[in-house]
mmCIF file of the N, C-alpha and C atoms, coordinates in Angstrom:
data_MODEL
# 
_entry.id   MODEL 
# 
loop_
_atom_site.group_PDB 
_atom_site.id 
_atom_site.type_symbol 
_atom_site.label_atom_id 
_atom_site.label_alt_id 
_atom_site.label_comp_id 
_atom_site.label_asym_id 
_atom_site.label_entity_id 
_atom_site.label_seq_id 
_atom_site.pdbx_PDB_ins_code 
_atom_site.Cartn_x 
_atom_site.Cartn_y 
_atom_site.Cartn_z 
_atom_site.occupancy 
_atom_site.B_iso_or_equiv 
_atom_site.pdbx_formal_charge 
_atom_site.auth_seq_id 
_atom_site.auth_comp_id 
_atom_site.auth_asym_id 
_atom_site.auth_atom_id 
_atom_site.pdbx_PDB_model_num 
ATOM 1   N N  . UNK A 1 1  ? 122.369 128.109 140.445 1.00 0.00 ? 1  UNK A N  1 
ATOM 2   C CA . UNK A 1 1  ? 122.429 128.081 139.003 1.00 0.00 ? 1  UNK A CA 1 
ATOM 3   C C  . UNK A 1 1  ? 123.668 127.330 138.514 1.00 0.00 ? 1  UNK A C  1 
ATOM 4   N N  . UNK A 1 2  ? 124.983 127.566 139.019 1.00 0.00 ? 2  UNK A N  1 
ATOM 5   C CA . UNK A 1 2  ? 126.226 126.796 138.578 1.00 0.00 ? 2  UNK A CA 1 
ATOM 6   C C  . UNK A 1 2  ? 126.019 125.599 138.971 1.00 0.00 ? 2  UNK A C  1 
ATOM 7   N N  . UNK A 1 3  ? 125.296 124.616 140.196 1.00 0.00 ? 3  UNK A N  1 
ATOM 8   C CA . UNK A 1 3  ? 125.114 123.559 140.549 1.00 0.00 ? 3  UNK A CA 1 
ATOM 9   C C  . UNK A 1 3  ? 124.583 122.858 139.157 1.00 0.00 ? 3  UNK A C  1 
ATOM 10  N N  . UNK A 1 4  ? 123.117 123.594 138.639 1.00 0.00 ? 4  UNK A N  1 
ATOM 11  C CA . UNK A 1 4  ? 122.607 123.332 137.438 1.00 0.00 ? 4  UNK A CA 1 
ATOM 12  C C  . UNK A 1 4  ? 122.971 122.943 136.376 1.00 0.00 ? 4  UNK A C  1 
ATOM 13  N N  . UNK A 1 5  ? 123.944 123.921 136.400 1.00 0.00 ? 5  UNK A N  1 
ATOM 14  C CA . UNK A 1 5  ? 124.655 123.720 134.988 1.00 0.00 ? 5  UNK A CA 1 
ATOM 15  C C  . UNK A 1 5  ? 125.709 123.151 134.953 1.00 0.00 ? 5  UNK A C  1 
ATOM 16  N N  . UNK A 1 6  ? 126.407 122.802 136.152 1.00 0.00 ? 6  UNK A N  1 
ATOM 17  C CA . UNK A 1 6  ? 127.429 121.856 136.105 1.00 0.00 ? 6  UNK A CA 1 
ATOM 18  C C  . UNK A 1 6  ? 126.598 120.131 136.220 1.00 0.00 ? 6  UNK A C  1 
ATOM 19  N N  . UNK A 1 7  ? 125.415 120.079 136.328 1.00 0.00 ? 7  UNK A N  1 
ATOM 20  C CA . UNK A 1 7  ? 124.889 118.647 136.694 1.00 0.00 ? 7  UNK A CA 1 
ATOM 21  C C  . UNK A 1 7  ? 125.031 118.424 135.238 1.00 0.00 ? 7  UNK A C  1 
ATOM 22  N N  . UNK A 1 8  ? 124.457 119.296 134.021 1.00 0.00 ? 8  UNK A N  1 
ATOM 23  C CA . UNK A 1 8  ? 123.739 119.536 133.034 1.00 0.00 ? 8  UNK A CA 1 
ATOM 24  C C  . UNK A 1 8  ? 124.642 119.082 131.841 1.00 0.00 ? 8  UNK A C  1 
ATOM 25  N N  . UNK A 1 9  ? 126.073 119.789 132.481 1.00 0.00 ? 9  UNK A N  1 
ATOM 26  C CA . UNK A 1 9  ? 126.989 119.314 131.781 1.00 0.00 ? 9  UNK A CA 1 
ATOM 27  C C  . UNK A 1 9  ? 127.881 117.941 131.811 1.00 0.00 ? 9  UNK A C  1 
ATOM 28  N N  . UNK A 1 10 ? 127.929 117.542 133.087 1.00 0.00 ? 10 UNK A N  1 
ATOM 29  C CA . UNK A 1 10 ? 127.970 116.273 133.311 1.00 0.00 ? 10 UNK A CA 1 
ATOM 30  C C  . UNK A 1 10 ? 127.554 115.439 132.567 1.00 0.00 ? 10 UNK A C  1 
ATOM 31  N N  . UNK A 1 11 ? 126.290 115.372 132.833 1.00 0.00 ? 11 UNK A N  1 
ATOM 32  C CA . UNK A 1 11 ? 125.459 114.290 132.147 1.00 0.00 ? 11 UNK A CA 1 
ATOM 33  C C  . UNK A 1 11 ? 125.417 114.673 130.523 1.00 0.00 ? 11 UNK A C  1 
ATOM 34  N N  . UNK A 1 12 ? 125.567 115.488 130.247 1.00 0.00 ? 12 UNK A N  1 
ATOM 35  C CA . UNK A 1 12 ? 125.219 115.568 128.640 1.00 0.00 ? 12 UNK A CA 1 
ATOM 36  C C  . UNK A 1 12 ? 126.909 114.987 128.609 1.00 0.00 ? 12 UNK A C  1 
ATOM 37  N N  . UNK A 1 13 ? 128.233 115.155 129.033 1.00 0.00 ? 13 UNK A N  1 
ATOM 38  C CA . UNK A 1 13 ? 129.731 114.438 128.952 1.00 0.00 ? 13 UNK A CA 1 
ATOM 39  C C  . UNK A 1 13 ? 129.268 112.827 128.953 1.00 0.00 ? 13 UNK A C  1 
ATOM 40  N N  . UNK A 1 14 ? 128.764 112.000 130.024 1.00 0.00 ? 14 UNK A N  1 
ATOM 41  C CA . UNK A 1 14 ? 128.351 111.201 130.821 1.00 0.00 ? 14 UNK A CA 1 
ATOM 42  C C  . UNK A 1 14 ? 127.734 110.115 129.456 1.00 0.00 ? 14 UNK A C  1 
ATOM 43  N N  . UNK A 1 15 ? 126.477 111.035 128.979 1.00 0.00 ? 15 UNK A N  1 
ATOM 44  C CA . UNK A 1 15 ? 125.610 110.279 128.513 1.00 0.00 ? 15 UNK A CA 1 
ATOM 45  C C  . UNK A 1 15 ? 126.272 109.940 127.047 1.00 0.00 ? 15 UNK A C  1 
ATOM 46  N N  . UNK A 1 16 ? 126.395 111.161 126.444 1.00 0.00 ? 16 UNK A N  1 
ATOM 47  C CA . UNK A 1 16 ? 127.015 111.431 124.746 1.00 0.00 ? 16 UNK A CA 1 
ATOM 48  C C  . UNK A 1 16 ? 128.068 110.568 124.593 1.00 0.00 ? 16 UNK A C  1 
ATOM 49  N N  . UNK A 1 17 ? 129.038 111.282 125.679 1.00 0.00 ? 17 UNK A N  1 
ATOM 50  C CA . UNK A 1 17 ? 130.468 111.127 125.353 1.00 0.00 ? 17 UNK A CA 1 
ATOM 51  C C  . UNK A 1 17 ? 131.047 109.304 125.972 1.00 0.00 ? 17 UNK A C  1 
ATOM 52  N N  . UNK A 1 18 ? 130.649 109.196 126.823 1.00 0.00 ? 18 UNK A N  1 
ATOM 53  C CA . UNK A 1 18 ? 131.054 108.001 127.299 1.00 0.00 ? 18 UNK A CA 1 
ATOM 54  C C  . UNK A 1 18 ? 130.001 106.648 126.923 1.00 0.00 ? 18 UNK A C  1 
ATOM 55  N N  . UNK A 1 19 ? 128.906 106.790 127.451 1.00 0.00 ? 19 UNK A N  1 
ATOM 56  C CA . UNK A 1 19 ? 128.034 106.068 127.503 1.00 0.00 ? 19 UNK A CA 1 
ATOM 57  C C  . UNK A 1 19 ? 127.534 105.768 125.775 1.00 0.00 ? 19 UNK A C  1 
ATOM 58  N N  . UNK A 1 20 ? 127.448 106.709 125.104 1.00 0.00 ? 20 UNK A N  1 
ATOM 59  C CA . UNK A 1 20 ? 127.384 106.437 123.499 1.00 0.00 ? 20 UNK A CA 1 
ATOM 60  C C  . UNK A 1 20 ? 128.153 105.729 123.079 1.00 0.00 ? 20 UNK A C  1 
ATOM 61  N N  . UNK A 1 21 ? 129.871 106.240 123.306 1.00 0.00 ? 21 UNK A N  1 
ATOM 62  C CA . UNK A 1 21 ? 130.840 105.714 122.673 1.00 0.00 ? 21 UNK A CA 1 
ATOM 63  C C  . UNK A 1 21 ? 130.474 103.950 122.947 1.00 0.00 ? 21 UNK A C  1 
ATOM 64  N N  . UNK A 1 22 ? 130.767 103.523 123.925 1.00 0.00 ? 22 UNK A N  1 
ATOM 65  C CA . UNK A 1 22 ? 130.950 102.459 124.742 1.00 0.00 ? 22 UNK A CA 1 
ATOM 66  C C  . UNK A 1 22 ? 129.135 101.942 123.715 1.00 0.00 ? 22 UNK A C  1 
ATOM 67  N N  . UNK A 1 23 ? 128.133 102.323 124.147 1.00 0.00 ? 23 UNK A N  1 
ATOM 68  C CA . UNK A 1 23 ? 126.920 101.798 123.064 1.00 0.00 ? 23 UNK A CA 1 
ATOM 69  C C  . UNK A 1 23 ? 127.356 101.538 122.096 1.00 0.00 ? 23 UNK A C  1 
ATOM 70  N N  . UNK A 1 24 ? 127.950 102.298 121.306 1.00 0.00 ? 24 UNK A N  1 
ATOM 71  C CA . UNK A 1 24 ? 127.931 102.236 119.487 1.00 0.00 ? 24 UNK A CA 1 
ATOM 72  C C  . UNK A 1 24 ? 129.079 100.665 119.507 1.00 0.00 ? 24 UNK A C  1 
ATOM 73  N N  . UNK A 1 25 ? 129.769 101.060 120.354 1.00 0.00 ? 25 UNK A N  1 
ATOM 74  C CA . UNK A 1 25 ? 131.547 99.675  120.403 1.00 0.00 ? 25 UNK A CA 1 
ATOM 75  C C  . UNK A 1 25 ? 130.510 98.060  120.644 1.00 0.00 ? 25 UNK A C  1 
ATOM 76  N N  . UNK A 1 26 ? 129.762 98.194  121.735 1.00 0.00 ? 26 UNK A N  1 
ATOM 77  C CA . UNK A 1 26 ? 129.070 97.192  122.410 1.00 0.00 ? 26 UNK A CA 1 
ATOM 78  C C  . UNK A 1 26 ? 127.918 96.979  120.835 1.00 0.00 ? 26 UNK A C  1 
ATOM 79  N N  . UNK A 1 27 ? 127.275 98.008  120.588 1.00 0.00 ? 27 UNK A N  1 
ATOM 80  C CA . UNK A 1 27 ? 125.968 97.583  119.504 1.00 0.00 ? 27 UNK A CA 1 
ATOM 81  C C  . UNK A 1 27 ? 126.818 96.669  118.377 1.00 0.00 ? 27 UNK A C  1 
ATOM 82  N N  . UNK A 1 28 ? 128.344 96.863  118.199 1.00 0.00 ? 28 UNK A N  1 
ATOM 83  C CA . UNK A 1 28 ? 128.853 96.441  117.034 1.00 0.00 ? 28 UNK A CA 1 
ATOM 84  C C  . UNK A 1 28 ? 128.784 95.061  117.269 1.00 0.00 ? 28 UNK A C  1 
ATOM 85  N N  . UNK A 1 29 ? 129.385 94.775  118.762 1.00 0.00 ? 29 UNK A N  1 
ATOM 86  C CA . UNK A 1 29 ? 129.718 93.301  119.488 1.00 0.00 ? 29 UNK A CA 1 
ATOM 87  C C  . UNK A 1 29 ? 128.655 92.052  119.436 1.00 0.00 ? 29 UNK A C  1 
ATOM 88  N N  . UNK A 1 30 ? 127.659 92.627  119.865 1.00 0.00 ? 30 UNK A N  1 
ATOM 89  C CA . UNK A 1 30 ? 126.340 91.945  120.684 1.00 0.00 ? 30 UNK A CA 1 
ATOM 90  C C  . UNK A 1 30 ? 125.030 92.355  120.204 1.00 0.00 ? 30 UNK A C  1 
ATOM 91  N N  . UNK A 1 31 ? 124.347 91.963  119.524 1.00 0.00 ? 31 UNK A N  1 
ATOM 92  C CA . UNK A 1 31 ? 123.203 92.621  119.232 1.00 0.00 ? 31 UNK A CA 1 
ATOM 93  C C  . UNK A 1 31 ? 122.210 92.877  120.666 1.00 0.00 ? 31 UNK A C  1 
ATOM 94  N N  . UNK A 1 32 ? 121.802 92.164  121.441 1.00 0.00 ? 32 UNK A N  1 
ATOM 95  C CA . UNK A 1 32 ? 121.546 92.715  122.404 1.00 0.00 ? 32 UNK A CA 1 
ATOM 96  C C  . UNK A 1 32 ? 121.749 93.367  123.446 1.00 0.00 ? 32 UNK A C  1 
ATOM 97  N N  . UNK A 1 33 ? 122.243 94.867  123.699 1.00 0.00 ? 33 UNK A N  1 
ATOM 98  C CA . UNK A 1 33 ? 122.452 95.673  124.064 1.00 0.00 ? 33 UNK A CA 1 
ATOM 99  C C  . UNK A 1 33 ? 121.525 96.748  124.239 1.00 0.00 ? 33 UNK A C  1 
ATOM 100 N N  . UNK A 1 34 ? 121.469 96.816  125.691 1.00 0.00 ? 34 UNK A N  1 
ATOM 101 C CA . UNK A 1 34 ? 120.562 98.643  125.364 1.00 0.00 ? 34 UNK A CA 1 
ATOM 102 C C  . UNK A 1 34 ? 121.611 99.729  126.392 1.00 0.00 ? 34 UNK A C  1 
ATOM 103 N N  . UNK A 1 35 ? 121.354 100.942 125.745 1.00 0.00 ? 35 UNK A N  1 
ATOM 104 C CA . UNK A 1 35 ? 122.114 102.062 126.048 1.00 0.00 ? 35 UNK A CA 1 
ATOM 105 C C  . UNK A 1 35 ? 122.499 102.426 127.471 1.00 0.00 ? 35 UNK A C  1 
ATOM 106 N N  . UNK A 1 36 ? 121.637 101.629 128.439 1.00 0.00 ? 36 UNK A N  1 
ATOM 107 C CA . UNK A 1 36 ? 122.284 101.463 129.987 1.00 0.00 ? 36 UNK A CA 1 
ATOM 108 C C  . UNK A 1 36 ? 122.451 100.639 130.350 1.00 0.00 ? 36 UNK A C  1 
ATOM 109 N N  . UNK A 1 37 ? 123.224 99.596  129.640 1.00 0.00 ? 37 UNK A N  1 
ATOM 110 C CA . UNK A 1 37 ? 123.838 98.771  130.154 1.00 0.00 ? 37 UNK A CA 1 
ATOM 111 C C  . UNK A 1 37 ? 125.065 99.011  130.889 1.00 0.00 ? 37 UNK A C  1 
ATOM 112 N N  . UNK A 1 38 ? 126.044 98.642  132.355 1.00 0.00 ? 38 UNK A N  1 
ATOM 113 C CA . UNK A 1 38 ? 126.958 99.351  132.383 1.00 0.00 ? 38 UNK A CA 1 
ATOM 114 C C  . UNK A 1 38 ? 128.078 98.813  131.222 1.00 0.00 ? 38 UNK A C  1 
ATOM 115 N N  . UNK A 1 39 ? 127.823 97.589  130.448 1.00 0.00 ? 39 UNK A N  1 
ATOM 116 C CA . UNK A 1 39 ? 129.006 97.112  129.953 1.00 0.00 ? 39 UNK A CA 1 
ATOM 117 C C  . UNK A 1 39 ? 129.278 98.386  128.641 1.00 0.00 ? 39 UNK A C  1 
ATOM 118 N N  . UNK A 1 40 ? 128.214 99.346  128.328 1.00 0.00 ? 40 UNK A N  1 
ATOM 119 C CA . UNK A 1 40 ? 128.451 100.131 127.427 1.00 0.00 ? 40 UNK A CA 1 
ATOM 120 C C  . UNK A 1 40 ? 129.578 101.647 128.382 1.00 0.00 ? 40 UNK A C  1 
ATOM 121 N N  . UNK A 1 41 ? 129.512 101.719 129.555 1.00 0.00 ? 41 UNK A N  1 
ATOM 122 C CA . UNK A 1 41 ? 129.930 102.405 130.340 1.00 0.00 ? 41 UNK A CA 1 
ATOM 123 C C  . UNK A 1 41 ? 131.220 102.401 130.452 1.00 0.00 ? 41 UNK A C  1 
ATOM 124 N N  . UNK A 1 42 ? 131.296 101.083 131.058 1.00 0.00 ? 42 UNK A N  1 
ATOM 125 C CA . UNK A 1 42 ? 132.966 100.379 130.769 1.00 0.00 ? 42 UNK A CA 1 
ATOM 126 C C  . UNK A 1 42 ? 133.766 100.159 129.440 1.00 0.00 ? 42 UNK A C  1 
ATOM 127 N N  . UNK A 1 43 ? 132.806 100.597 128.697 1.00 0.00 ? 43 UNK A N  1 
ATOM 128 C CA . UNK A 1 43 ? 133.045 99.770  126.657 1.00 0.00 ? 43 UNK A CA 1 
ATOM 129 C C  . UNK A 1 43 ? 133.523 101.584 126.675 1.00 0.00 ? 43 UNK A C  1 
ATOM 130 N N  . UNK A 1 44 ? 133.263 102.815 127.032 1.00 0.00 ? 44 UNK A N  1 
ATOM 131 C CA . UNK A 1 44 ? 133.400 103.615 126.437 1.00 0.00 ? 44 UNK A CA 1 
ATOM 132 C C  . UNK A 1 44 ? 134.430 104.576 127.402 1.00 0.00 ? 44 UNK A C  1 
ATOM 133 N N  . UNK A 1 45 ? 134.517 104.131 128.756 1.00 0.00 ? 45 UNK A N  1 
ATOM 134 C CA . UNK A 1 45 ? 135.532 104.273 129.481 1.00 0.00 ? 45 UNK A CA 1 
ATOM 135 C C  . UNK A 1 45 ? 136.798 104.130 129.186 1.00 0.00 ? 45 UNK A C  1 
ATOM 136 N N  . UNK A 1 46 ? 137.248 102.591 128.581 1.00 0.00 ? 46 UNK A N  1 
ATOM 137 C CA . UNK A 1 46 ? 137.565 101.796 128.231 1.00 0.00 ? 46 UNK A CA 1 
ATOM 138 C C  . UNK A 1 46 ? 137.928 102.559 126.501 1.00 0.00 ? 46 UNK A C  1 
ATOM 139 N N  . UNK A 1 47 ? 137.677 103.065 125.695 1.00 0.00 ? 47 UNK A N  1 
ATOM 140 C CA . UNK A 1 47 ? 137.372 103.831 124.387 1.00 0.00 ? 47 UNK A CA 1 
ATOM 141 C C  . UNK A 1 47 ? 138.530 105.067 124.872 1.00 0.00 ? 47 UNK A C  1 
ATOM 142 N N  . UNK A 1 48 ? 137.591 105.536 125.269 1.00 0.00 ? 48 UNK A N  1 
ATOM 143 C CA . UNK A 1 48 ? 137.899 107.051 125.637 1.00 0.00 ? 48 UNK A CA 1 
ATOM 144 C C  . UNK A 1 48 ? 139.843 107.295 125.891 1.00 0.00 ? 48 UNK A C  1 
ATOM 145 N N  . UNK A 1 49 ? 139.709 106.106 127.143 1.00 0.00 ? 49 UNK A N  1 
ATOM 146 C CA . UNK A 1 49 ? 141.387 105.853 127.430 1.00 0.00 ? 49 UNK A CA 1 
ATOM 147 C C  . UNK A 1 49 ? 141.966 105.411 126.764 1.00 0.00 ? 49 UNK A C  1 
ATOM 148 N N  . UNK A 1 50 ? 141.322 104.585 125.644 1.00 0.00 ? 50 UNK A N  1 
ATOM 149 C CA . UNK A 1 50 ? 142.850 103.839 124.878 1.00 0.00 ? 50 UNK A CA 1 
ATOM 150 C C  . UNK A 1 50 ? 143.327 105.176 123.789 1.00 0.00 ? 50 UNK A C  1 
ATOM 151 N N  . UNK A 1 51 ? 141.976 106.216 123.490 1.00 0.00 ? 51 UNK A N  1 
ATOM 152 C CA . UNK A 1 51 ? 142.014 107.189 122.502 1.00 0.00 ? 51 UNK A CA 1 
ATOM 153 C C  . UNK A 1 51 ? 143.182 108.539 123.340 1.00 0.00 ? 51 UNK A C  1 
ATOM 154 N N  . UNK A 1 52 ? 143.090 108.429 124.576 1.00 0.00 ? 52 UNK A N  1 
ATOM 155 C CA . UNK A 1 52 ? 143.607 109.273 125.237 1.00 0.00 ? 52 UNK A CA 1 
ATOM 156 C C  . UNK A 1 52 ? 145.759 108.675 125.588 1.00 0.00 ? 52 UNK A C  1 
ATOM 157 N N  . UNK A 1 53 ? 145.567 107.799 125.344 1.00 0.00 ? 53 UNK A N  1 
ATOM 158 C CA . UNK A 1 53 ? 146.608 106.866 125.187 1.00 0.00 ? 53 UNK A CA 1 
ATOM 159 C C  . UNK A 1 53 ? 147.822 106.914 124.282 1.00 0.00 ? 53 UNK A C  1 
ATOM 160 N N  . UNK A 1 54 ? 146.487 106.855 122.989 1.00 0.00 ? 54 UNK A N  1 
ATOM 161 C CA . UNK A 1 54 ? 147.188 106.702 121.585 1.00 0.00 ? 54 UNK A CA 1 
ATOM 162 C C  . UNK A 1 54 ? 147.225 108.357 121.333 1.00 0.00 ? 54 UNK A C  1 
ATOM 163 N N  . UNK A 1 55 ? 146.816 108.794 121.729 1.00 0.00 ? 55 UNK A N  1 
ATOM 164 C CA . UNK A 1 55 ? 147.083 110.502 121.513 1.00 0.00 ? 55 UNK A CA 1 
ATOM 165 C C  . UNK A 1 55 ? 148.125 111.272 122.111 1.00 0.00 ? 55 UNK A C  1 
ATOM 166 N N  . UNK A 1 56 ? 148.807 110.647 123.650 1.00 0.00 ? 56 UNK A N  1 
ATOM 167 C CA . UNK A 1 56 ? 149.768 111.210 124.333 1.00 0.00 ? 56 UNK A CA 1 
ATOM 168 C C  . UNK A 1 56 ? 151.020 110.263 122.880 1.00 0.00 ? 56 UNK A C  1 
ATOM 169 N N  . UNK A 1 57 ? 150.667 109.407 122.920 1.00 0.00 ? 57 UNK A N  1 
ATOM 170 C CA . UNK A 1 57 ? 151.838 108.721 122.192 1.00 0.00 ? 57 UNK A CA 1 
ATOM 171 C C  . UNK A 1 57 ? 152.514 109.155 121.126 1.00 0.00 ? 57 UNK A C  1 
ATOM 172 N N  . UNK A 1 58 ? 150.984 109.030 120.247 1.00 0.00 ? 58 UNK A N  1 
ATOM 173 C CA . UNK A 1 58 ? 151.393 109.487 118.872 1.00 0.00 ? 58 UNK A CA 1 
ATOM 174 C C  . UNK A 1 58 ? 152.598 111.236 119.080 1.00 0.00 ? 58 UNK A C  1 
ATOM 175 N N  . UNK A 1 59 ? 151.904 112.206 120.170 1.00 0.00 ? 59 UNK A N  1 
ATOM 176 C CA . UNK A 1 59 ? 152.096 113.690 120.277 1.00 0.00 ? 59 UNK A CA 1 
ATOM 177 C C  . UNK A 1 59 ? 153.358 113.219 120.510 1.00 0.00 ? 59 UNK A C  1 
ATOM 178 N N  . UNK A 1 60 ? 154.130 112.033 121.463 1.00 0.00 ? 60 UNK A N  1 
ATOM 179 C CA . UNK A 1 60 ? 155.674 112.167 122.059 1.00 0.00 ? 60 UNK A CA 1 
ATOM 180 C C  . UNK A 1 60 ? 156.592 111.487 121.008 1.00 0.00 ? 60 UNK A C  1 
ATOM 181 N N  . UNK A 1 61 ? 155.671 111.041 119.771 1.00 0.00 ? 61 UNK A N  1 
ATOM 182 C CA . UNK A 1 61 ? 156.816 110.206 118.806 1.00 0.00 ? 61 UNK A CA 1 
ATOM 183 C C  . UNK A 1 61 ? 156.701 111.600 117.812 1.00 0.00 ? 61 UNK A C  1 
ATOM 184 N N  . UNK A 1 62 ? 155.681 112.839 117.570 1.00 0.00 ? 62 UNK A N  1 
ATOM 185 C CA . UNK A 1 62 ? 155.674 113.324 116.877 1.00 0.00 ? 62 UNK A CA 1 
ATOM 186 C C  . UNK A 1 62 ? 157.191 114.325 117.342 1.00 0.00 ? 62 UNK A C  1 
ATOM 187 N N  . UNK A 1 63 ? 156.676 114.837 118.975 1.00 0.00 ? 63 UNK A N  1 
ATOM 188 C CA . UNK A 1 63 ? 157.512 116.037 119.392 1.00 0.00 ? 63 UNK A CA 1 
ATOM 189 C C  . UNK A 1 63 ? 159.089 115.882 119.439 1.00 0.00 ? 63 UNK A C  1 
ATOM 190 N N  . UNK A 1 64 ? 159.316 114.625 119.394 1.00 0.00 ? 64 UNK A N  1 
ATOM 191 C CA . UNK A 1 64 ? 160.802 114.240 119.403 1.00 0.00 ? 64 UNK A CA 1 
ATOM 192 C C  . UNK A 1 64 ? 161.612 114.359 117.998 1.00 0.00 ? 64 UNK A C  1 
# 
C-alpha cells in the first residue's frame, strides 16, 4: 500500500508540479509543444530551481 501511494504521489509532484510548470513556460515560447515533451521537463526543472534560488536569497537578505 505505501509503495502505492508513494508512486501516486510522485507522479501527481512529477506531472503537476514540474512537468506543468515547464508546459505552461514552453506553451508561452513555442506554440508547438505538447505536455511530454522533455523540453517541458527541463523548462520546469529549470523553473522550480531558479524559484527555489530566489527564495533562499530573498529569506538571507530578509534574515540579516
Amino acid at each position: 500500500m505505501a509503495r502505492i501511494a508513494g508512486r501516486l504521489l510522485f507522479e501527481l509532484f512529477v506531472e503537476c508540479m514540474i512537468r506543468g510548470a515547464g508546459y505552461l513556460l514552453v506553451r508561452t515560447l513555442r506554440i508547438k509543444a505538447g505536455p511530454d515533451d522533455t523540453i517541458c521537463v527541463v523548462a520546469g526543472l529549470l523553473f522550480w530551481t531558479g524559484i527555489g534560488i530566489g527564495s533562499y536569497v530573498v529569506y538571507r537578505a530578509v534574515s540579516t
